[in-house]
C-alpha beads as a LAMMPS data file, in Angstrom:
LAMMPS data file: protein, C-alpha beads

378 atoms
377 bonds

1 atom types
1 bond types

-500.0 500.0 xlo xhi
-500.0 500.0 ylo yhi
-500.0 500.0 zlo zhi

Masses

1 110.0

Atoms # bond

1 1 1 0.000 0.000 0.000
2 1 1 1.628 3.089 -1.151
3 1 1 1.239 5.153 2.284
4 1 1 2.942 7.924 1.290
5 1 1 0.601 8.780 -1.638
6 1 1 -2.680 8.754 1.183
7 1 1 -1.164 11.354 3.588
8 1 1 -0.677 14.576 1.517
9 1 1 -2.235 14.230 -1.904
10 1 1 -5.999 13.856 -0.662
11 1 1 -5.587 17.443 1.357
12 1 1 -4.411 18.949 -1.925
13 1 1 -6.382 17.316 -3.895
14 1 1 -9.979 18.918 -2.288
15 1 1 -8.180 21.931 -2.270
16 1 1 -7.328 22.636 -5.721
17 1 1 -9.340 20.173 -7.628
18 1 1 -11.929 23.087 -8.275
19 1 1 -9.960 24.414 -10.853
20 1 1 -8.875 21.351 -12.356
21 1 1 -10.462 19.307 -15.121
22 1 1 -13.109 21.194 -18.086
23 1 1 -16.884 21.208 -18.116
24 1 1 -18.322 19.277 -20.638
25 1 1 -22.149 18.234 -21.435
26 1 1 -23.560 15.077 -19.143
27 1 1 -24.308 13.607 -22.430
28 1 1 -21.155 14.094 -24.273
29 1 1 -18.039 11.355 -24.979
30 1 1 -15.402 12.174 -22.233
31 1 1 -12.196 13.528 -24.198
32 1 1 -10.226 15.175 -21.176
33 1 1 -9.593 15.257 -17.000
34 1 1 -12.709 16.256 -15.366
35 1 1 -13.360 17.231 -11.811
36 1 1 -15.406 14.359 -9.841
37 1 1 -17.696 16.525 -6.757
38 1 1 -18.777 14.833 -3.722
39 1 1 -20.633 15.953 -0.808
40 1 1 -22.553 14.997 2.534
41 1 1 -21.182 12.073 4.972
42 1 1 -18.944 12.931 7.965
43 1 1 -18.672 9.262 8.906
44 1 1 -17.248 8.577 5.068
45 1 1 -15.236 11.926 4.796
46 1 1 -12.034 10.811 5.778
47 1 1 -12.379 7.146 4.138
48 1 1 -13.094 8.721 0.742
49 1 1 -10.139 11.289 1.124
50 1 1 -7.864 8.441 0.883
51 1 1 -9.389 6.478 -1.668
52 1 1 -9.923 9.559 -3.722
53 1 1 -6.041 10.064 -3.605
54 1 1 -5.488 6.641 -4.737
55 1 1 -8.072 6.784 -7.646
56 1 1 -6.354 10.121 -8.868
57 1 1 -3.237 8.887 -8.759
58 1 1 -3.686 5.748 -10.239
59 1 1 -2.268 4.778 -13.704
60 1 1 -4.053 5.958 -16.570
61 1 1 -3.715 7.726 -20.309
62 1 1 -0.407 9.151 -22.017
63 1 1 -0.403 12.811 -21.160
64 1 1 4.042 13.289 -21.930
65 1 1 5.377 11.888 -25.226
66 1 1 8.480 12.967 -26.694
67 1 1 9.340 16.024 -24.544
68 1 1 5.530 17.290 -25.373
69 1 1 3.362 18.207 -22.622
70 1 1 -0.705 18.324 -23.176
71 1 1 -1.769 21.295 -21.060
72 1 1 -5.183 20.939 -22.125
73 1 1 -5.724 17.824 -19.946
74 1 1 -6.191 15.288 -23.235
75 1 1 -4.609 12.788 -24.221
76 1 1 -1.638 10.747 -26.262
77 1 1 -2.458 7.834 -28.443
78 1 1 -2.252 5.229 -25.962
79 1 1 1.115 3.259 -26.173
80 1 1 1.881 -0.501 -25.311
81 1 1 2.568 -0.176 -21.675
82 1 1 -0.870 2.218 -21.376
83 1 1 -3.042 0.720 -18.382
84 1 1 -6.568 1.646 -19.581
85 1 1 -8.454 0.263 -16.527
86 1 1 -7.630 2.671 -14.224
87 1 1 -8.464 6.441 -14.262
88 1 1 -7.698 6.462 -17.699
89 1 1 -8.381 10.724 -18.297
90 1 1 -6.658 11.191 -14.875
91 1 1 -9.996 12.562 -13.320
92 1 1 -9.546 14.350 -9.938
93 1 1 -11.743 13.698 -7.105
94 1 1 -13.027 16.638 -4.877
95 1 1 -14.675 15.887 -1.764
96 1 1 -16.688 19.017 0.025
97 1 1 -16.559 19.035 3.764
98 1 1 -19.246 17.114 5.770
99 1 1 -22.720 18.411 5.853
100 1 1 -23.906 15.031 6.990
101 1 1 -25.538 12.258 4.596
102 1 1 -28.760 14.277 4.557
103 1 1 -27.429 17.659 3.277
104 1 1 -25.220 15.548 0.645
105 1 1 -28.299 13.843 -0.697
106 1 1 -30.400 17.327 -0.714
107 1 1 -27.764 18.842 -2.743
108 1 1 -27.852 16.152 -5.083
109 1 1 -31.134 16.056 -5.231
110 1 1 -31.614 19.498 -5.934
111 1 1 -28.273 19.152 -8.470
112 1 1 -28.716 22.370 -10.649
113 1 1 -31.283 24.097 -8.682
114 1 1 -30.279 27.958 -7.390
115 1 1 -28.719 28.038 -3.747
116 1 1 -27.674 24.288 -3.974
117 1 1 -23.637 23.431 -4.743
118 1 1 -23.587 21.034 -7.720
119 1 1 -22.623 17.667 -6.640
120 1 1 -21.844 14.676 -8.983
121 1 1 -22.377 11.943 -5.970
122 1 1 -23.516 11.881 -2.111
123 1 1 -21.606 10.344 0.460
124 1 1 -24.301 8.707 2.646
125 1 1 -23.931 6.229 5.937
126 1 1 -27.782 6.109 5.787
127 1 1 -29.997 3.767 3.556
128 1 1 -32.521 4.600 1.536
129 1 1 -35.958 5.318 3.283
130 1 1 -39.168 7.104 2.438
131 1 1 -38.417 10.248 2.631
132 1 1 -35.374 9.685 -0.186
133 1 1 -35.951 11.928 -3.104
134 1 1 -36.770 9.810 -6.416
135 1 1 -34.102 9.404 -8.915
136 1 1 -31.292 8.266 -6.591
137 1 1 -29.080 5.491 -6.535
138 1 1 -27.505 4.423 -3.562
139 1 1 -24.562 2.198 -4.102
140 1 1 -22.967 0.081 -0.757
141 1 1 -19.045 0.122 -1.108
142 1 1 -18.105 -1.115 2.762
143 1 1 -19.768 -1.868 6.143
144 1 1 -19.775 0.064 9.569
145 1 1 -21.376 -0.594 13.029
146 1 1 -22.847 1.482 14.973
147 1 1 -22.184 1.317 19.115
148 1 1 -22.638 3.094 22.424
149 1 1 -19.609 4.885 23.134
150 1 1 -18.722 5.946 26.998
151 1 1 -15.411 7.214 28.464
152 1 1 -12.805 5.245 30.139
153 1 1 -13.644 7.251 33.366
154 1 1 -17.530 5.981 33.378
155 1 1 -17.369 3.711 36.441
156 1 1 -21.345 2.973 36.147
157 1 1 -20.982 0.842 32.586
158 1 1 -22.315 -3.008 33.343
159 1 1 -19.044 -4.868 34.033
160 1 1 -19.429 -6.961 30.937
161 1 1 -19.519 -3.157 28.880
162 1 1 -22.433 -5.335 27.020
163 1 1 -26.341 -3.267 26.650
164 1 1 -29.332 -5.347 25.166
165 1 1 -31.306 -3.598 22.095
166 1 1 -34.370 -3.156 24.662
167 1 1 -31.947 -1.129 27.369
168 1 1 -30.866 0.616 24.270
169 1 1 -34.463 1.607 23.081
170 1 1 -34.944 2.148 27.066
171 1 1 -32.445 4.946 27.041
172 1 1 -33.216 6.834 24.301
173 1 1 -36.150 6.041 22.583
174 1 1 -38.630 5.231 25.429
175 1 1 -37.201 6.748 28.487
176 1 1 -37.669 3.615 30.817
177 1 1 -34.055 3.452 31.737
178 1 1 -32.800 6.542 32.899
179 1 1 -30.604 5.401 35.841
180 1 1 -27.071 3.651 35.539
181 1 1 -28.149 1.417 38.363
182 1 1 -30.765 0.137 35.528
183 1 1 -28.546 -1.958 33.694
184 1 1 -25.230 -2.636 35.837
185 1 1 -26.814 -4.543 37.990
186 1 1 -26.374 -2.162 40.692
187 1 1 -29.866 -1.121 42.367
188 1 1 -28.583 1.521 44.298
189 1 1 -26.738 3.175 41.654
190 1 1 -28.961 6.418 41.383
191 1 1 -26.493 8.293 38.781
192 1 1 -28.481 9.334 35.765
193 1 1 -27.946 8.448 32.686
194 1 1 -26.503 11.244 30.163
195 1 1 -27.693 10.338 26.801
196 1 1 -26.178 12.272 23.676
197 1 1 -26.949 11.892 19.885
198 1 1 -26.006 13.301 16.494
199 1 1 -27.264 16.454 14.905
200 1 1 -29.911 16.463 12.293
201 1 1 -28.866 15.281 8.934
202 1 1 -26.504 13.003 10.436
203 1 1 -26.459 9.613 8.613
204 1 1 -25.406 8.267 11.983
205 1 1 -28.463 9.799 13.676
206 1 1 -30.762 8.326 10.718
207 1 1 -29.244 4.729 11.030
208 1 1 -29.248 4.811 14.646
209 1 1 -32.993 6.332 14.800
210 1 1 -34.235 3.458 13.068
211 1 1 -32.224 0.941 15.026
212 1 1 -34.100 1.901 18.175
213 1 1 -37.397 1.285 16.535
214 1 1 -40.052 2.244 13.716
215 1 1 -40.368 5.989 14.311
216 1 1 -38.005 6.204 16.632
217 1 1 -35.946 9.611 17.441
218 1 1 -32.769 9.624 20.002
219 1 1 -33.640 12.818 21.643
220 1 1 -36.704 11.493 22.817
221 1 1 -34.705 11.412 26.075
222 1 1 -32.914 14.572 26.365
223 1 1 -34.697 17.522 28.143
224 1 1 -36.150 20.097 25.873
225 1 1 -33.399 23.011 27.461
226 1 1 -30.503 19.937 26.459
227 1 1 -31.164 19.903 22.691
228 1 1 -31.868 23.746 21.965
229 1 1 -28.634 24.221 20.279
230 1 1 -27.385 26.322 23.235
231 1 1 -24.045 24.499 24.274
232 1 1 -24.090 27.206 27.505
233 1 1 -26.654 24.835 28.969
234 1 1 -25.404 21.416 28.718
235 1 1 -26.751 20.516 24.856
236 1 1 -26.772 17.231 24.078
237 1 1 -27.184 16.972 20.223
238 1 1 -23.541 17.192 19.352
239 1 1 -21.760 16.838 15.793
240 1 1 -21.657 12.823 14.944
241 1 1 -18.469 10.777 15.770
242 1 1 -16.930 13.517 17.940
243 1 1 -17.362 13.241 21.979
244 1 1 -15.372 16.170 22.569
245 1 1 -18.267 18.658 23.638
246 1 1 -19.330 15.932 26.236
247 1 1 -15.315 16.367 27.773
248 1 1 -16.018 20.129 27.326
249 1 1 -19.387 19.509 29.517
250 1 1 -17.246 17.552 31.799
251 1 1 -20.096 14.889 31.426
252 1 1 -17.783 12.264 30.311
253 1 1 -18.218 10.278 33.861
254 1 1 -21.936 9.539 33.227
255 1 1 -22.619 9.988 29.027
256 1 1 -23.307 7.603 26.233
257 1 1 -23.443 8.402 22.846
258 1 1 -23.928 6.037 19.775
259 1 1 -20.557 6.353 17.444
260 1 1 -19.388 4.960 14.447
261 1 1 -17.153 2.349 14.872
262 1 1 -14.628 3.301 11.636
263 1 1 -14.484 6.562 13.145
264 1 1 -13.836 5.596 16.226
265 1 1 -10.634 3.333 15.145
266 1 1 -9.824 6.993 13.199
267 1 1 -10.269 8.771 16.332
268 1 1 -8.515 6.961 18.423
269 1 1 -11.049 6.390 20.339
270 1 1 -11.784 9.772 22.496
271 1 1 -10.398 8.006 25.752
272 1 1 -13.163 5.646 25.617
273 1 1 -14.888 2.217 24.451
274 1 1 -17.404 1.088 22.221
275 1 1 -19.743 -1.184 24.170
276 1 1 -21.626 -4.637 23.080
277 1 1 -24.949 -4.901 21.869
278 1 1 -26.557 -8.067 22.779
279 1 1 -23.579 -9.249 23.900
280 1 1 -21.770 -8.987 20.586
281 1 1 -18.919 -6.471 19.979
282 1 1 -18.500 -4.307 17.074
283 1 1 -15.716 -6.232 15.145
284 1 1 -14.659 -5.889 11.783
285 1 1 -15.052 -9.762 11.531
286 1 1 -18.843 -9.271 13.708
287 1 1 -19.940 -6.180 11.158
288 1 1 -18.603 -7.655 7.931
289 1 1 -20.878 -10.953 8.660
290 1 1 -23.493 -9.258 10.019
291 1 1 -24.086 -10.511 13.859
292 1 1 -23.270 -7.162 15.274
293 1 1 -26.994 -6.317 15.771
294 1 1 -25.921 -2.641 14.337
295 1 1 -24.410 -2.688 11.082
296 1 1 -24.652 -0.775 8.107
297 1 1 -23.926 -0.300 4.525
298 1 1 -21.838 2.996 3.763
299 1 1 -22.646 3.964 0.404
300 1 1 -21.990 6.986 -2.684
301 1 1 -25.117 7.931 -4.341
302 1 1 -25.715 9.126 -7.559
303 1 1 -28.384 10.610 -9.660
304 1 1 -30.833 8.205 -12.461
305 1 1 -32.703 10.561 -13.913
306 1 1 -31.669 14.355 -15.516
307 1 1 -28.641 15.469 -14.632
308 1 1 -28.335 11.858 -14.562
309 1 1 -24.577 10.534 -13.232
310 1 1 -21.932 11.621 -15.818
311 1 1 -19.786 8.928 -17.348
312 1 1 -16.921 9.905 -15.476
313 1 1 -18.836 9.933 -11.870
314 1 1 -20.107 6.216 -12.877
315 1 1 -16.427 5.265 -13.865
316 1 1 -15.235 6.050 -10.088
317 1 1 -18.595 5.131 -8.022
318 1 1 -20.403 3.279 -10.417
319 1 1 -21.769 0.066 -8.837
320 1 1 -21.011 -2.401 -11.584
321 1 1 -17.620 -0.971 -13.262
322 1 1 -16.782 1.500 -11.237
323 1 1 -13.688 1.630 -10.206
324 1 1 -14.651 0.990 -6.427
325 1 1 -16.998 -1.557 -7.412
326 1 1 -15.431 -3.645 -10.206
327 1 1 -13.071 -6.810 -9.201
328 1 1 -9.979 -7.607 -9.323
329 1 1 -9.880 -9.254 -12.659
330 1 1 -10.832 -6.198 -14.079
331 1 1 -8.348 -3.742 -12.671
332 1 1 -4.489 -3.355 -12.845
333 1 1 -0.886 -3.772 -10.889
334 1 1 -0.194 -0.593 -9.580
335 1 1 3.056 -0.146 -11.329
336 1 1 4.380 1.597 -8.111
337 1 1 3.635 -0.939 -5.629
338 1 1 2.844 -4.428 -7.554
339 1 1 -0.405 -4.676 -5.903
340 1 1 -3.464 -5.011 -8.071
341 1 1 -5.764 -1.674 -7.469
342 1 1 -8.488 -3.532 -5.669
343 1 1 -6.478 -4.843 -3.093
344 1 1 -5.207 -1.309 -2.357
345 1 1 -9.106 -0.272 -2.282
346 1 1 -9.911 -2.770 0.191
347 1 1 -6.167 -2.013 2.050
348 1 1 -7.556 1.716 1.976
349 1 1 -10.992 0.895 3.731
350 1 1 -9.456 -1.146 5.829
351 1 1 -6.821 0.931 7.196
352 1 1 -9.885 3.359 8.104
353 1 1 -12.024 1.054 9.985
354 1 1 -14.229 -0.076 7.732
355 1 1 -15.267 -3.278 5.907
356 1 1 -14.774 -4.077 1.904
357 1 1 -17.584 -6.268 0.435
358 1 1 -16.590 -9.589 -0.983
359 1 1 -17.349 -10.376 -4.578
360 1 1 -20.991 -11.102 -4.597
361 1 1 -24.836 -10.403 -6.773
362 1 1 -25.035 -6.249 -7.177
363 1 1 -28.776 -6.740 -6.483
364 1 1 -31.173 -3.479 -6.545
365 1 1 -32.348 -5.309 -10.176
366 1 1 -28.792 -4.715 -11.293
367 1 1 -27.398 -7.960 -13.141
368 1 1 -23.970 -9.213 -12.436
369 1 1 -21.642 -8.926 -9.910
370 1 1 -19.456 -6.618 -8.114
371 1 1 -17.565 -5.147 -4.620
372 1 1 -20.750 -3.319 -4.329
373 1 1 -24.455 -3.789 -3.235
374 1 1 -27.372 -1.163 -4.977
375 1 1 -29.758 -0.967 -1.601
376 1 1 -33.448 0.369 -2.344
377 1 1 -36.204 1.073 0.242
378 1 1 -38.436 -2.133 0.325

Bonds

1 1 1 2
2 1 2 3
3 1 3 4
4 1 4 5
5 1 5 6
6 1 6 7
7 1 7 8
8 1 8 9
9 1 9 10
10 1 10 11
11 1 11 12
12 1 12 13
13 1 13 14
14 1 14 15
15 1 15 16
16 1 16 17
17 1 17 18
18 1 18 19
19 1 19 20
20 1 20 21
21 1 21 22
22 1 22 23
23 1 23 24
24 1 24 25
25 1 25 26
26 1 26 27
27 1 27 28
28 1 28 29
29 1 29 30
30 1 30 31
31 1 31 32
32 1 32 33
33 1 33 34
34 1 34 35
35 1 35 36
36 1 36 37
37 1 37 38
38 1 38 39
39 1 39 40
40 1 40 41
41 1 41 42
42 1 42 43
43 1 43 44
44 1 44 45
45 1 45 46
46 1 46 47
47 1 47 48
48 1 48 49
49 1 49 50
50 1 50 51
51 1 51 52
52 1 52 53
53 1 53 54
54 1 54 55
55 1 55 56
56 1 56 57
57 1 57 58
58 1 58 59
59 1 59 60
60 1 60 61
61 1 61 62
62 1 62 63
63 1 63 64
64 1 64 65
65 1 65 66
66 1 66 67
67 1 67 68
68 1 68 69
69 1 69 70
70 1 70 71
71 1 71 72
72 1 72 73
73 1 73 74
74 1 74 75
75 1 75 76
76 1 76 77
77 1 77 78
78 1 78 79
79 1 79 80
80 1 80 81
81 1 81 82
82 1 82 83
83 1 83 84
84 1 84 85
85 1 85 86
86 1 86 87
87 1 87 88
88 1 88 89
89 1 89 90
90 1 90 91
91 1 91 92
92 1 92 93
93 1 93 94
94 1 94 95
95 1 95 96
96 1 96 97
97 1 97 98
98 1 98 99
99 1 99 100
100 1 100 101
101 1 101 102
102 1 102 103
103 1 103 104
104 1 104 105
105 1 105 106
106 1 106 107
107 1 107 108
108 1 108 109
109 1 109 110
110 1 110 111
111 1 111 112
112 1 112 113
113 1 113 114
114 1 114 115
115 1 115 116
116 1 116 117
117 1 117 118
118 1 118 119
119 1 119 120
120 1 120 121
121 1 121 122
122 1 122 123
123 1 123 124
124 1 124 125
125 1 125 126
126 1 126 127
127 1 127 128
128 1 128 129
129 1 129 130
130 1 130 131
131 1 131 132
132 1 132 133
133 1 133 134
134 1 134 135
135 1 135 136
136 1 136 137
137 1 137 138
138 1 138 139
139 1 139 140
140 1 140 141
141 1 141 142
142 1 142 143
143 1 143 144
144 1 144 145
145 1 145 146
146 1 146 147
147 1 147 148
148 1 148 149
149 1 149 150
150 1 150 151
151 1 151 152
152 1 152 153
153 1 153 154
154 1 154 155
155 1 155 156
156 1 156 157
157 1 157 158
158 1 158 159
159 1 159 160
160 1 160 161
161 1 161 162
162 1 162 163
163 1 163 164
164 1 164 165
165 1 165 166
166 1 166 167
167 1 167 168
168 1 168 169
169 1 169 170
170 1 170 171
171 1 171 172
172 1 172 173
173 1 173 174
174 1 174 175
175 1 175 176
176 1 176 177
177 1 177 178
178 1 178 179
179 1 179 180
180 1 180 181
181 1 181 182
182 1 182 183
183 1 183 184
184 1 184 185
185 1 185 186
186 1 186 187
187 1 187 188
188 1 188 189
189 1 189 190
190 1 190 191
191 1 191 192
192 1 192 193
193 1 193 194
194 1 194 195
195 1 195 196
196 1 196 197
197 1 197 198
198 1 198 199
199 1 199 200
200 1 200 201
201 1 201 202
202 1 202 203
203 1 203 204
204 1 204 205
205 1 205 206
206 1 206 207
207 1 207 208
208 1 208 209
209 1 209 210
210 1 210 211
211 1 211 212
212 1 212 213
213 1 213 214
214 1 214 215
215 1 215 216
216 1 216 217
217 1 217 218
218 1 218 219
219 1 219 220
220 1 220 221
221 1 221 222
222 1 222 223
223 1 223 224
224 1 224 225
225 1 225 226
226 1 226 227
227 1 227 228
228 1 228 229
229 1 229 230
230 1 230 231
231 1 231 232
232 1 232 233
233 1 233 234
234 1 234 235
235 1 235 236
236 1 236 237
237 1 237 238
238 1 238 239
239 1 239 240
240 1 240 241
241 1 241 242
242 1 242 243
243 1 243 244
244 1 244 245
245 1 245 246
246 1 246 247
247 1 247 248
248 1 248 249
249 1 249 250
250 1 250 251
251 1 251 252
252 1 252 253
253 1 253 254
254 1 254 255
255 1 255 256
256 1 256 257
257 1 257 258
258 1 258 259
259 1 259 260
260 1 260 261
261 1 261 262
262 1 262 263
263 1 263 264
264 1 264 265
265 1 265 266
266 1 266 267
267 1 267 268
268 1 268 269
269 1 269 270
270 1 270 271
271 1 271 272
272 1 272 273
273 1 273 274
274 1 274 275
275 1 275 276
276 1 276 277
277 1 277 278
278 1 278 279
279 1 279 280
280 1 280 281
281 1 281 282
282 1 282 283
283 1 283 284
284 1 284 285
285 1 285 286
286 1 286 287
287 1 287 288
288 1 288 289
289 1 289 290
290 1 290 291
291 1 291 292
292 1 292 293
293 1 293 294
294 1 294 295
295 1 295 296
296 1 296 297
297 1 297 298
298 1 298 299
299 1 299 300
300 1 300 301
301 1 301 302
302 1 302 303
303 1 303 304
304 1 304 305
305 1 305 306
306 1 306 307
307 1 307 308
308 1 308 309
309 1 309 310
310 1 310 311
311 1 311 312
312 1 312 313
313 1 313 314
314 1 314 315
315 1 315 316
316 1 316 317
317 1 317 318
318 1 318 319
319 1 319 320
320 1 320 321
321 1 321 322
322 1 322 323
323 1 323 324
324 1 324 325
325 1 325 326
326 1 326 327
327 1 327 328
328 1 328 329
329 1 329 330
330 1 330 331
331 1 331 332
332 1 332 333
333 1 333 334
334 1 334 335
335 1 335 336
336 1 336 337
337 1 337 338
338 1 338 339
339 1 339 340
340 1 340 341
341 1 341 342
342 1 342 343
343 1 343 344
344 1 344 345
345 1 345 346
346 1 346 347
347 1 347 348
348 1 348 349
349 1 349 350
350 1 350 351
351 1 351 352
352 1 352 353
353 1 353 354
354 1 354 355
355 1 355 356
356 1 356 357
357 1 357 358
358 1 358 359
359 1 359 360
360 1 360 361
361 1 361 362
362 1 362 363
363 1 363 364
364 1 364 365
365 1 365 366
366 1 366 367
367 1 367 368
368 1 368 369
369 1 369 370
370 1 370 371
371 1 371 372
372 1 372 373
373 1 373 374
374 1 374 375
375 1 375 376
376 1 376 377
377 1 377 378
């Protein structure tokens, strides 16, 4: 895995990649570099940084030949060692900071619409549901789990750190748990329990909401004065995958909070631990096969109908032969490292906490097969 390619080149690449690549029509043949836009996720940010970085760097068309530069970001007749199956135009990925999966897919959505930034593809950690706009795609690329993270100074945790779905939904869905004393075991344990959840828009929130039950909202539990948006008073509905403002509301000894688990192995971990669910923990091996009770697909969306997905979006994202997507047999050796680009891919995701998909039926009424799942809402 070429580490020192994932570092620096995805910072520079959001920042200049706005003034890279032409515009061309949707509907026209790509002929040069284009710039790829994505928006929305915070839990996927980071993840696609790096794999953006690797997709614009990887091997592609002749753009040097015989001393002769093409500044106009075409290129040469391909020669014998050309790799074609890579980013063959040398497209450039830039990835806007998070708005959360919600805002990503609004902005699609609304893709050409005044007072809306033009995206080519969403970064989402939610599934589809009934509220999705129509004409969306959502295409599955890796898994997550979602858990209840607590600091390593919370001395009121049950001593197996393990909380049933019901205590879950008992925390913050129905309020019937609001003690510690609740669910360690401990009857005489009077500390209350200080529940926390993700802002609105939040993919994390979404998936999390509908863990805890049809309907089902995670600030159903906090006090009206502790989810105003007024962090003077002890708010409680905090940006997702960061415990930070619950150190700042020196809360830490008593709070829960439901967190991503890839961004918690990106975090470090905030000085604290992701607890069981049903007495499974959140594993790579326990989320990629699906008995942590709280997994998820993470997934890029893209638009079916007009501005439909542009060749070159489809060609990175695409769920059948896109380039995140496609399998092994049908990429390249990276002819810096000797690995074949889909083990990098899965090397990248991995390396960020998350889970590749194996090989397996693109489903969604999409024939063949791929690295990636098409979800829709049943």
């Amino acid at each position: 895995m070429r580490n020192w390619l994932l570092g620096g080149l995805a910072g520079a690449i959001a920042s200049v990649a706005l003034v890279i690549g032409t515009s061309v029509p949707a509907t026209a043949a790509q002929t040069s570099s284009q710039t790829i836009r994505g928006g929305g996720s915070d839990t996927t940010y980071y993840a696609m940084l790096q794999l953006d970085a690797l997709y614009s760097g990887s091997a592609g068309c002749e753009v040097q030949q015989g001393g002769v530069v093409k500044f106009d970001g075409t290129c040469f007749p391909d020669v014998a060692t050309t790799i074609t199956t890579e980013n063959y135009f040398h497209d450039v990925i830039a990835e806007y900071y998070p708005i959360g999966s919600g805002g990503g897919i609004t902005q699609l959505a609304n893709k050409g619409n005044p007072g809306f930034r033009a995206l080519d593809f969403a970064r989402s950690s939610s599934a589809p549901s009934a509220s999705t706009p129509a004409g969306l795609k959502f295409v599955a690329y890796a898994r997550d789990g979602i858990s209840w993270w607590t600091a390593n100074v919370n001395t009121h945790v049950p001593g197996d750190n393990d909380l049933t779905q019901n205590e879950i939904k008992g925390i913050w869905n129905t309020c019937a748990i609001t003690q510690w004393g609740q669910v360690n075991g401990n009857a005489g344990d009077t500390t209350p329990i200080l529940m926390y959840t993700a802002q609105n828009n939040s993919g994390t929130r979404k998936t999390f909401d509908g863990f805890l039950g049809s309907g089902a909202n995670s600030t159903n539990c906090i006090p009206a004065s502790q989810k105003d948006g007024n962090f003077g008073n002890g708010e409680r509905v905090i940006f997702e995958n960061d415990a930070q403002p619950i150190y700042d509301q020196s809360e830490q000894g008593s709070a829960i909070f439901p967190y991503s688990f890839g961004r918690f192995q990106q975090n470090g971990g905030q000085n604290g631990s992701l607890g069981k669910v049903d007495g499974v923990a959140p594993t790579k091996t326990t989320i990629g096969n699906g008995t942590f009770p709280y997994s998820r697909y993470l997934f890029n969306v893209i638009r079916t109908t007009s501005p439909a997905a542009t060749s070159w979006t489809k060609k990175y994202v695409g769920e059948k032969n896109g380039w995140l997507c496609k399998p092994a047999s049908a990429h390249s050796v990276d002819p810096l490292t000797g690995d074949n680009y889909r083990t990098e891919i899965e090397d990248t995701l991995d390396a960020e906490g998350f889970v590749p998909l194996p090989l397996g039926p693109i489903g969604g009424g999409v024939t063949g097969s791929s690295h990636c799942r098409v979800i829709t809402f049943p």
